[in-house]
N, C-alpha and C positions, 0 to 999 in steps of 0.2 A: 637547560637541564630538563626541562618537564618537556618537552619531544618526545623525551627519551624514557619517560616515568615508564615501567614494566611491572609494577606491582601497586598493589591497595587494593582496599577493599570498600562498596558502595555508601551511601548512607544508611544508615538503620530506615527499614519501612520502604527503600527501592524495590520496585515490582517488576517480576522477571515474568516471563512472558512467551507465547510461542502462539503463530497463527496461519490460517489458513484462509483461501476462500471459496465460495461453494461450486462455483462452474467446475475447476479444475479437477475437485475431488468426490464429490457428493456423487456422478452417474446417475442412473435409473432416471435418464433423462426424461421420459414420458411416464415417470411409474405413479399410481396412484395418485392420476388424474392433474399431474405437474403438466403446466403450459408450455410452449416453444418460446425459449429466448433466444435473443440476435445470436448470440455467440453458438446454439444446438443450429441455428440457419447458416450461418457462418462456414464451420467446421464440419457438416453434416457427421457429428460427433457421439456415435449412438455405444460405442463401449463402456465398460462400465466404473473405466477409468478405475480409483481410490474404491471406490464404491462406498464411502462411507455416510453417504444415506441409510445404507442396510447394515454397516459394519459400526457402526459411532462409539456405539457401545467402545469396541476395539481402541477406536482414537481416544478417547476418554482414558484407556486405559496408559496409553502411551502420554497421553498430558500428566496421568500420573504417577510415572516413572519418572520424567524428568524435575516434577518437583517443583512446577512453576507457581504463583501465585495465583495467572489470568490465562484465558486462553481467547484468543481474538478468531471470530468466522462470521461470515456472511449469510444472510440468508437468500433463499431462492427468490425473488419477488414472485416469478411465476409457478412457484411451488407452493405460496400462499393463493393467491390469485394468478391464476393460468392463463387471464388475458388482460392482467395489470388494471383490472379497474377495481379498485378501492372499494368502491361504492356497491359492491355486487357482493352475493356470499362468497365468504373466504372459502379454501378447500382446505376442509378437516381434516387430512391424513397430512397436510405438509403441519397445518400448527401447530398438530399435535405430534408433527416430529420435533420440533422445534422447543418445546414447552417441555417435554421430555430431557431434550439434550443439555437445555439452560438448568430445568432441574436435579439433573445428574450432577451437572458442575457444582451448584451449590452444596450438594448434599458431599461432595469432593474438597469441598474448601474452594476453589476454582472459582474467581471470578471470572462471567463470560463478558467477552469486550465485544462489542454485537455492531457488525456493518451492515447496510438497509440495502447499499448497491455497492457492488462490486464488479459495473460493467456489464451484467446478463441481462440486458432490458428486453421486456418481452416484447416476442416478435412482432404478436399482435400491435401494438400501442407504434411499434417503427412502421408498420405499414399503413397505419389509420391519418397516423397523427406526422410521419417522418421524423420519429425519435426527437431526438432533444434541437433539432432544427425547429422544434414548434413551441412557444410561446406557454402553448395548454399544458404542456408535457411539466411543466413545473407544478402545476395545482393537481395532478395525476398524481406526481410523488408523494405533496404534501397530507396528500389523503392516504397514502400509502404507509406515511410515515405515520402517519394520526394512529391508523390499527394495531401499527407496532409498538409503537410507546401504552395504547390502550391494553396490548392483547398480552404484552411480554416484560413490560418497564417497570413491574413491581418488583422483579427481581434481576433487572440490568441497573449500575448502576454507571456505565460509561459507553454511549452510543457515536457511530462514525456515522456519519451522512453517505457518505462515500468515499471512495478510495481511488486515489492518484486520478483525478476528473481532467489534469493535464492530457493524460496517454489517452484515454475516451476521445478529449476534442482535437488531439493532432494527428495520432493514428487511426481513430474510428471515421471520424471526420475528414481529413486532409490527407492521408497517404493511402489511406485505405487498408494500411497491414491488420488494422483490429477490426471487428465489428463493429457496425452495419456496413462497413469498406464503402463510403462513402467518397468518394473522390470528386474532382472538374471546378467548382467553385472555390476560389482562394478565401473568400467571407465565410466559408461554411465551419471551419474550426471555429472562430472567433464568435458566432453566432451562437454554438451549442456548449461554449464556452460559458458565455452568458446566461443561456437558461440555465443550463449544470449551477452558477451560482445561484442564481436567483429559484432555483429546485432545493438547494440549501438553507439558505434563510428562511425559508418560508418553510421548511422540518424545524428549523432553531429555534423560529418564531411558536410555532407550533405548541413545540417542548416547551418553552419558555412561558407561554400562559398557560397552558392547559396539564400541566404535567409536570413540570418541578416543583411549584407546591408542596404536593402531597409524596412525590415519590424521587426526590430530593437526588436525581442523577448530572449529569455532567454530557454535554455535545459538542462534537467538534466535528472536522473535515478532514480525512489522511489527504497533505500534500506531498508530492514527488520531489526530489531534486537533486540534480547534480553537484559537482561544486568546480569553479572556472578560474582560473590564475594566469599570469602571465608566463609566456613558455619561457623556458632559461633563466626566470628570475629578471624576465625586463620589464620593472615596472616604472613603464615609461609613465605619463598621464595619462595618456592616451591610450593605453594598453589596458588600463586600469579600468574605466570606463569604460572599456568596451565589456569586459570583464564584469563589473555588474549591471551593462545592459543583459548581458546572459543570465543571468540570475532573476533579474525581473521578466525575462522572454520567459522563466518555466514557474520556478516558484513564485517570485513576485504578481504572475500572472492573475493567481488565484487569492493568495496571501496579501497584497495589497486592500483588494475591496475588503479584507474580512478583517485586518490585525489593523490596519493601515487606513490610511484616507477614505477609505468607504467609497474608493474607483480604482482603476486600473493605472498602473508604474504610469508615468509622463513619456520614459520613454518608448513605452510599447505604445499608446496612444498617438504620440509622434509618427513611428514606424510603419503605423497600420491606421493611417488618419482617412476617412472614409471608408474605412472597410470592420474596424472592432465598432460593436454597439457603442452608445452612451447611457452611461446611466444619470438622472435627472437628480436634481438635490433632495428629494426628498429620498430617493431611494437609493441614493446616498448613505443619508442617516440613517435606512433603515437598513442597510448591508451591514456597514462597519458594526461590529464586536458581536457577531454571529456563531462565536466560538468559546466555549469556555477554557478550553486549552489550543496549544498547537501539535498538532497529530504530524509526525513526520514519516516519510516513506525514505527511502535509501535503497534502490537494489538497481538491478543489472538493464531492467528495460528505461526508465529515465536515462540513465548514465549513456544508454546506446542513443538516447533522441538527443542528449545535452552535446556526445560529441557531434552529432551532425552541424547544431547552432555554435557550437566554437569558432572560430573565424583567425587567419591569421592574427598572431602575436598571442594565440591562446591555445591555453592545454585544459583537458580535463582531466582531472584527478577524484581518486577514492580517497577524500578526506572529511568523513564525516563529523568531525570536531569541527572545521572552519565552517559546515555549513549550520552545526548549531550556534557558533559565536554566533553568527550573522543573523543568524534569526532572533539570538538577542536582543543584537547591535541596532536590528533595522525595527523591529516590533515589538519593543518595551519590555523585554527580559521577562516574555511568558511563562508558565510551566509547560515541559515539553513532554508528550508521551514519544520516544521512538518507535513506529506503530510499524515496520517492516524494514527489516534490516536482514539480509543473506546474500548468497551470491548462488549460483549453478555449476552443478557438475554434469560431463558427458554422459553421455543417456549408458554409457557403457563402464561406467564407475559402478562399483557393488558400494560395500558395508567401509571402507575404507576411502572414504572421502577427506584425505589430507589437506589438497586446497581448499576443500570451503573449510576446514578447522583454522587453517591459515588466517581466511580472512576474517570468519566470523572472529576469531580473538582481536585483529587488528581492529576490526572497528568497534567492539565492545574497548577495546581499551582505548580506541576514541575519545568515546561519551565517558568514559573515565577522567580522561585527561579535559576534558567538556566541563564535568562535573568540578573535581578540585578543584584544577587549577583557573578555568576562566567563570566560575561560578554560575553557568548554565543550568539552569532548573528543571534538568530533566529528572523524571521519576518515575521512568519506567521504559523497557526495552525489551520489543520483540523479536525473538529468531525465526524468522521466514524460510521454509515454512516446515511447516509439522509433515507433513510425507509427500513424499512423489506424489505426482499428478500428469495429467495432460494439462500440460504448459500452455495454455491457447494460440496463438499461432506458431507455437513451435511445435505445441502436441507431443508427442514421448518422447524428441529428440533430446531431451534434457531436464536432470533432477534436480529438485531443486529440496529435496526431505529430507530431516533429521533420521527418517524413519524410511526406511529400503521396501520398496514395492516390487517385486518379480510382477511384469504386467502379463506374463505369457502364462502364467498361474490364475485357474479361476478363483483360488485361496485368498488370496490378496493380503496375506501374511504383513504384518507390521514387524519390519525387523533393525531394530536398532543397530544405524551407523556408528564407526567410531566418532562424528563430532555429536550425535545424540548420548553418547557417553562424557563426553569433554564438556557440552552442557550443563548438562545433570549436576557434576561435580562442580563446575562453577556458580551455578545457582547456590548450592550447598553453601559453599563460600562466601558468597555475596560479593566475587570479585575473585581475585588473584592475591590472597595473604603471600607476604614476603615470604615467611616458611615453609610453603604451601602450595608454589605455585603450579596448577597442572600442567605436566606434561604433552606436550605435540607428538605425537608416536604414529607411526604408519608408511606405506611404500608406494610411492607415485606408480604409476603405471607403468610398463614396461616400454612404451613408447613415445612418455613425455618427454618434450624438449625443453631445456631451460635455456635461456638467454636474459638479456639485458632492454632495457627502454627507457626511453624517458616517462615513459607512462605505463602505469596498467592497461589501459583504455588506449593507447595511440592503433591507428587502422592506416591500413597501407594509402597511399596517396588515392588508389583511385577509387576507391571506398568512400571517401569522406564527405562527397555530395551526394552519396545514393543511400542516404540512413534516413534523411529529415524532410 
């Protein structure tokens, strides 16, 4: 029966939520003495996208249409520091855009949920040092993170380290679809893997002596993840286990060393025995519980790496409820923030975004059916993401905004979609009251096909090894 729950409403005090982050939408990629990151090297990406470095204002106002509690964004690293070195003077025009924007929020009610990276490492530090393939590059961040908790953490009271460090260390690293398109060594994921963690703790550590004291915030790390089952309901043993080796190949990856054992799953260590780093007992002890909550990610680019790692007698599914159980089940029944949760529409969808309202309700009534019925402690849930953008390596092929961007307009107009309406009202809510419930309203395109699968997610056969 509770599968099928279609109504209720959250706990009193769940935080609603909507987020962005800065490569995709910010623009004025060089303005006002902003540095070159991997991803303006990457994508030689000089339009002005969202543009809402110059427009915020605009976004602020669309955060407060919808009515949300927090608004989660990233900041520029090299739009503070243009050549990522901490240690040098900041640039005055990015913090004081920044300081601006956090103070806008407060004075909106808007708590800002503030990410430190979000993928755009500057370009300088990839070519000095070869990005997070180096050792240094973690004590680079940790000074990086130092200024921000110093310069902006009196009035943040929930910071992300980073966001989805998985997709960084297999597509920046290993496939090369992300930036810095690093490819040819099979160790070189698992490498930048490691500093990514070890860049983390050592922000947590940071925050944790020098800064929760007095300005009493909260850090975690946004993880990605799939979720893996046996195809057809064959849950042999065998099947089963193979099934959450997949789950420790992406989330356990990262979420082990930090919720868990303070190392890496057994069986990824097994799988890539000479090739993943080791971490030593002392640092060990000094990884695990690096997190004050667990920050979870959910959308379209995971789901596309997790089907490549599926392996016969396995499917991947959009079921975000099994992968909060599991994060219960596996990490001691954390408090969960859902820190990215959407999907994407074709870059040729207007204001009428019926499938993403589709799914966005499905997996908001997920974390519903998360919340009652299997008593998962989540308490709080983002919609990914507040506007169109350039998607990074898809670039304008696909939107993925509450809020409609005409990009062939120098205006750059914020215009509410109908799931930025279906929001709004569900926020209001606090969920889907039985009496109450909103309605799905809108017209597919004139050229959609519907059919049947066993999956959202299944790809044609010869697809299946050329994702991962």
């Amino acid at each position: 029966l509770s599968t099928f729950l279609q109504t209720g409403v959250f706990p009193s005090g769940f935080l609603w939520g909507v987020g962005t982050a800065a490569f995709p939408t910010e623009g004025s990629w060089d303005a006002d003495g902003k540095g070159e990151s991997v991803w303006d090297c990457f994508t030689r990406h000089t339009d002005p996208s969202s543009n809402s470095y110059i427009q915020w204002e605009e976004d602020l106002e669309s955060v407060r249409y919808l009515g949300v509690n927090f608004y989660a964004f990233s900041l520029s690293w090299t739009r503070i520091f243009p050549d990522g070195n901490a240690k040098a003077h900041p640039n005055p025009a990015g913090v004081q855009h920044y300081r601006r924007l956090i103070g806008k929020l407060k004075e909106l009610q808007v708590e800002p949920v503030v990410t430190l990276f979000h993928w755009d490492f500057p370009q300088v530090l990839q070519e000095r040092f070869g990005g997070w393939l180096n050792r240094t590059t973690a004590d680079v961040f940790a000074d990086y993170a130092a200024f921000c908790f110093q310069t902006f953490g009196a009035e943040v009271r929930y910071w992300i380290t980073m966001h989805n460090p998985f997709l960084l260390a297999v597509q920046g690293y290993g496939t090369g679809a992300h930036a810095p398109g690093v490819t040819g060594d099979p160790a070189d994921p698992f490498i930048a893997a490691h500093n990514l963690l070890r860049a983390h703790a050592k922000a947590w550590h940071v925050y944790d002596k020098h800064f929760r004291p007095h300005q009493h915030g909260k850090v975690s790390i946004t993880l990605g993840s799939h979720w893996v089952e046996p195809l057809h309901a064959q849950a042999t043993p065998t099947n089963l286990e193979l099934c959450q080796k997949a789950m420790e190949a992406v989330i356990g990856w990262f979420a082990e060393p930090i919720y868990g054992s303070g190392d890496y799953p057994e069986s990824l260590k097994a799988s890539h025995r000479g090739v993943i780093p080791e971490f030593s007992v002392q640092e060990r002890l000094w990884m695990k519980g690096t997190a004050d909550f667990f920050s979870l990610a959910f959308g379209r680019e995971t789901q596309r790496v997790g089907q490549g790692l599926a392996r016969f007698g396995q499917t991947v599914k959009l079921d975000l409820r099994s992968i909060l159980v599991w994060v219960q089940q596996t990490y001691g029944d954390p408090q969960v923030l859902v820190a990215e949760s959407g999907w994407f529409s074709d870059a040729s969808v207007g204001v009428e975004d019926t499938v993403a309202i589709y799914l966005m309700k499905r997996f908001i009534m997920q974390v519903m059916q998360a919340v009652s019925v299997d008593a998962v402690r989540v308490f709080g849930y983002t919609a990914w993401s507040l506007l169109d953008g350039f998607e990074w390596n898809h670039g304008y092929s696909m939107r993925t905004g509450l809020f409609y961007i005409d990009f062939s307009k120098p205006e750059r107009h914020r215009v509410p979609k109908t799931s930025a309406h279906f929001y709004r009202r569900l926020v209001k809510d606090n969920g889907f009251p039985a009496e109450n419930t909103p309605r799905i309203e809108g017209r597919f395109p004139c050229d959609f096909q519907f059919g049947v699968s066993e999956s959202v997610l299944q790809v044609r056969e010869e697809e299946k090894h050329s994702v991962c």
